[in-house]
C-alpha positions, 0 to 999 in steps of 0.5 A, spaced: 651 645 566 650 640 562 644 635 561 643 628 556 638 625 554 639 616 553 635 611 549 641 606 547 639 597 546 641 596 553 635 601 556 630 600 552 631 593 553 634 589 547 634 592 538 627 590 537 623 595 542 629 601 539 626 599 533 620 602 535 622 608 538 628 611 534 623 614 529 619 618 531 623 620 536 629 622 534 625 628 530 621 630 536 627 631 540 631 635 534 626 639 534 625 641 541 632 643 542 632 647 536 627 651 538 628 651 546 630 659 549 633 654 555 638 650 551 644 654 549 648 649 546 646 641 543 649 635 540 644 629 538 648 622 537 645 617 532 647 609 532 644 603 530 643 602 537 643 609 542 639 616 540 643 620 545 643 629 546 647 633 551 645 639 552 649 645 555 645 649 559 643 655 565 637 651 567 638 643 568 632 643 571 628 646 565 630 643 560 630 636 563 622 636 563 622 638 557 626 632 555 621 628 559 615 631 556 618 630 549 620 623 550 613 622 554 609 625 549 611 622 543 613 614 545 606 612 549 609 606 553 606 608 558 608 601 562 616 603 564 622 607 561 626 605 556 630 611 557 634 616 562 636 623 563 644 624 566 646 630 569 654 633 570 659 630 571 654 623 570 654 625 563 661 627 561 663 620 564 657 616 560 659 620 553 666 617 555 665 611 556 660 611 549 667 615 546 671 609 548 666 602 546 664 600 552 656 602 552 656 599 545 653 592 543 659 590 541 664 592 546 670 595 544 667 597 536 671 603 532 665 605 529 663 609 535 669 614 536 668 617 529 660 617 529 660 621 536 665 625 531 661 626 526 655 627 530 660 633 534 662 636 527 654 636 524 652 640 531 658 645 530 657 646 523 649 649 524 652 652 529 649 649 535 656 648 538 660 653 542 665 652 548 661 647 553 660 642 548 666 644 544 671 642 550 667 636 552 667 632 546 673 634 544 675 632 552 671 624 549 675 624 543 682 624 546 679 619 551 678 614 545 684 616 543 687 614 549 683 607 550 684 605 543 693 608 544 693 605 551 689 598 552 687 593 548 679 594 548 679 594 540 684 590 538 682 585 532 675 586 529 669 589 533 663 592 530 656 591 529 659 589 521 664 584 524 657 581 529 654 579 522 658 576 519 661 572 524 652 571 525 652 569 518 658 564 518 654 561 524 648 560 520 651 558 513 657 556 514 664 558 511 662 564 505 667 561 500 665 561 495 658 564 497 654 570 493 653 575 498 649 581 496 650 588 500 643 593 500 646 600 502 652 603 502 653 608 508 658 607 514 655 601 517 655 597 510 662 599 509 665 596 516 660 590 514 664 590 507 670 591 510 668 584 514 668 581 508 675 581 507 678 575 506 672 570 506 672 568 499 666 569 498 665 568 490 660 574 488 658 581 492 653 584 489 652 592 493 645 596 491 644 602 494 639 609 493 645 612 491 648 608 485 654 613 485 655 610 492 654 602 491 658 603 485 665 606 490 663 600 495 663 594 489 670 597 486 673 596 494 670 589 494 671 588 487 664 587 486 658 589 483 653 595 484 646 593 482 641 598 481 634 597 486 630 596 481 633 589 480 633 588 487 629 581 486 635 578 481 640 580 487 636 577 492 635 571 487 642 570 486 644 570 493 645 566 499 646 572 504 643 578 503 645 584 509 641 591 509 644 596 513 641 603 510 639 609 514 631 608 511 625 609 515 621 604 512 622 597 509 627 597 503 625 589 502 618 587 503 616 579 503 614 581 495 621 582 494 623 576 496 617 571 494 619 573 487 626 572 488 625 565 491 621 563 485 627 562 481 630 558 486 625 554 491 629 549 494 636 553 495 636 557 503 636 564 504 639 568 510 637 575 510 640 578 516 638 586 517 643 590 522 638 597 520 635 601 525 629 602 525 629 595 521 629 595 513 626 588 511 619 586 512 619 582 518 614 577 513 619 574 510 620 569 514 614 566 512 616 564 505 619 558 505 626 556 505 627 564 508 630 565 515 631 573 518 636 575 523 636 582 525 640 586 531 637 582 536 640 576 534 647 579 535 645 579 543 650 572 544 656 574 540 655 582 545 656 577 551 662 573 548 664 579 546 664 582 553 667 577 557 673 576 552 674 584 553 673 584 561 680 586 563 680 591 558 674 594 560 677 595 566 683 598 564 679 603 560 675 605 566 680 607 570 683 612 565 676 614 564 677 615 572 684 619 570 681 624 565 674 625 570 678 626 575 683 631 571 677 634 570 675 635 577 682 638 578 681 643 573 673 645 574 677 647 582 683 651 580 679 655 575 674 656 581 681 658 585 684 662 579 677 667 578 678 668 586 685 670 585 683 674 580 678 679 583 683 679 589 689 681 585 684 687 581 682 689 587 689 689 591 691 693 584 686 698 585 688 700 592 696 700 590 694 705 584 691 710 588 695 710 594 700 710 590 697 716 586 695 720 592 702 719 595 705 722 588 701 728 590 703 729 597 710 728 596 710 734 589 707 738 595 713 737 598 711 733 604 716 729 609 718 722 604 718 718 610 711 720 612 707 719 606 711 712 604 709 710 612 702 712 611 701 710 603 704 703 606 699 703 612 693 705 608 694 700 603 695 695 609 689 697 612 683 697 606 686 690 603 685 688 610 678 691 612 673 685 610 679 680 611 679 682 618 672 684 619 668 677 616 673 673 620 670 677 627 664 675 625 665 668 623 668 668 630 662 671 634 657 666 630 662 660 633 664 658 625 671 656 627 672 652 620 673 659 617 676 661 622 682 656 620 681 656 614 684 663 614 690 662 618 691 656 612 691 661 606 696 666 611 700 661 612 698 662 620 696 655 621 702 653 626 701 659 630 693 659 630 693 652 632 699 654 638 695 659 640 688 654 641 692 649 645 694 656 650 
């Protein structure tokens, strides 16, 4: 049985309320699994904008009010839920409709398939993956890959990096000939960097904790890597500044920005932070010639995204009806193939010991035809006796269903229902 927990920008009703509940729940949860006897298997997803976990479990009911006491417990928004709780089937099909884009602020975005993978890797890595979630997500995995193969859900540019810069062209205008500067260098900054490609812009500075990394990024774009301790002359020589880091604390504080804009006072600055929670101080606004925009600011471009995308999105759900049904298909052949299979075990043991006791009587010299006519009655009769016996029964207590459906599976149905009409 599976059981997920979700807390995505669309539930918690827009970037600015996720901002405040990322943080300090994402550990609570984490831990709660890990420690959990009812939790078999688990795999958290973290985005900048959803915190999901998928459970594998024996008790769905045990563990889904333990999600809730955590979730609960450690936001105090006692006035509405900015988070949900699936269940089975339901679950399975939210993780592929997440694999594939469409659950994403940007609808159709790349980044999503690989960071689901990552997520699915770094579980099974500490060794909370094991044959549940190990089909499931690989199940989500080739259903991205199909989405992405077979419509056009993805085509061109779309990500919550390719959202900023075109948020930033809005804004300013063309980046030609603009200095930009890059704060962070993890997979988001990279697909803002990959944006980049192709706007002209006349410098791109990247800062970074890791310097190692900045310097890597700034080699792709044939930048600058800059060490945050120069943070300020970055931000000074800049006309956008973008944050995209993975801290939970603000990274660019107003004081940062009010030295940097003493150097050139009358010159604007856009600063845009796609960080969750947010990484530049929300004061900044508040020295002039500042403006910040954050994920919430990407809100229109998601909705035109969405309308351009809409046939897509249509041709992506019917192949997520496809594989859910395959799935379906298949959960009920297995359950067929284990009856099967106990049906054959016990037909083998009935064949092997009458075969046994047949062998027995004809080395004591018993008539052939005898022995072969009683071992094939007695087979007949002990494969038949429960058969028999719980088809009484079922017609005694009026269950005509059963009674049907064993002349189905006999393949009787034609003569079952010409003796009804009799």
């Amino acid at each position: 049985m599976l059981v997920s927990l979700h807390i995505t920008h669309s539930s918690a009703g827009g970037m600015e309320c996720l901002n405040d509940i990322i943080p300090g729940i994402e550990d609570a949860v984490g831990k709660a699994l890990a420690e959990s006897k009812d939790v078999e298997e688990y795999v958290i997803i973290r985005t900048c904008n959803r915190l999901e976990a998928y459970v594998a479990t024996d008790d769905n009911h045990d563990v889904r009010l333990m999600m809730e006491r955590i979730v609960r417990k450690t936001i105090p928004y006692s006035d509405r839920e900015f988070w949900y709780i699936l269940q089975d089937n339901e679950c399975i099909k939210h993780l592929f409709t997440v694999v594939c884009g469409i659950d994403s602020l940007i609808v159709g975005e790349d980044q999503i398939q690989h960071q689901t993978r990552d997520a699915f890797m770094k579980a099974q890595k500490e060794g909370h993956v094991g044959k549940s979630l190990y089909a499931l997500f690989n199940n989500a995995i080739i259903v991205g890959k199909r989405v992405r193969t077979e419509t056009e859900l993805n085509k061109g540019a779309v990500s919550v990096g390719y959202a900023a810069i075109e948020l930033a062209e809005k804004e300013i205008g063309s980046l030609d000939g603009k200095n930009i500067a890059i704060i962070g260098a993890g997979d988001m900054a990279g697909v803002i960097a990959k944006n980049l490609v192709g706007k002209g812009p006349e410098t791109v500075f990247v800062s970074n904790r890791t310097f190692e990394r900045a310097q890597e990024l700034a080699k792709e774009l044939g930048g600058t890597a800059v060490t945050l301790d120069r943070l300020d002359g970055m931000i000074a020589r800049s006309d956008l500044v973008l944050v995209a880091t993975s801290a939970k604390h603000d990274v660019v504080t107003k004081e940062n920005v009010e030295r940097a804009m003493a150097e050139r006072p009358d010159r604007p600055l856009l600063m845009i932070d796609v960080s969750v929670p947010t990484n530049i101080a929300k004061d900044v606004v508040e020295v002039p010639n500042v403006k910040l925009s954050t994920m919430a600011a990407l809100d229109a471009i998601a909705a035109e995204n969405v309308a351009k995308r809409k046939g897509e999105i249509n041709a992506a759900e019917r192949i997520i009806r496809q594989e859910m049904q395959k799935i379906e298909d298949e959960r009920k052949a297995r359950d067929a193939n284990i009856t099967i299979r106990e049906f054959s075990i016990m037909c083998e043991r009935i064949r092997s010991e009458e075969a046994a006791m047949a062998k027995s009587h004809l080395g004591n010299g018993d008539d052939p035809d005898k022995v072969i006519d009683d071992m094939s009655h007695a087979i007949v009769k002990m494969i038949s006796a429960e058969f028999i016996k719980n088809l009484r029964r079922a017609a005694l207590d009026g269950d005509s269903e059963t009674v049907e459906a064993a002349a189905r599976l006999f393949g009787l149905i034609k003569e079952h229902n010409d003796k009804e009409k009799e």
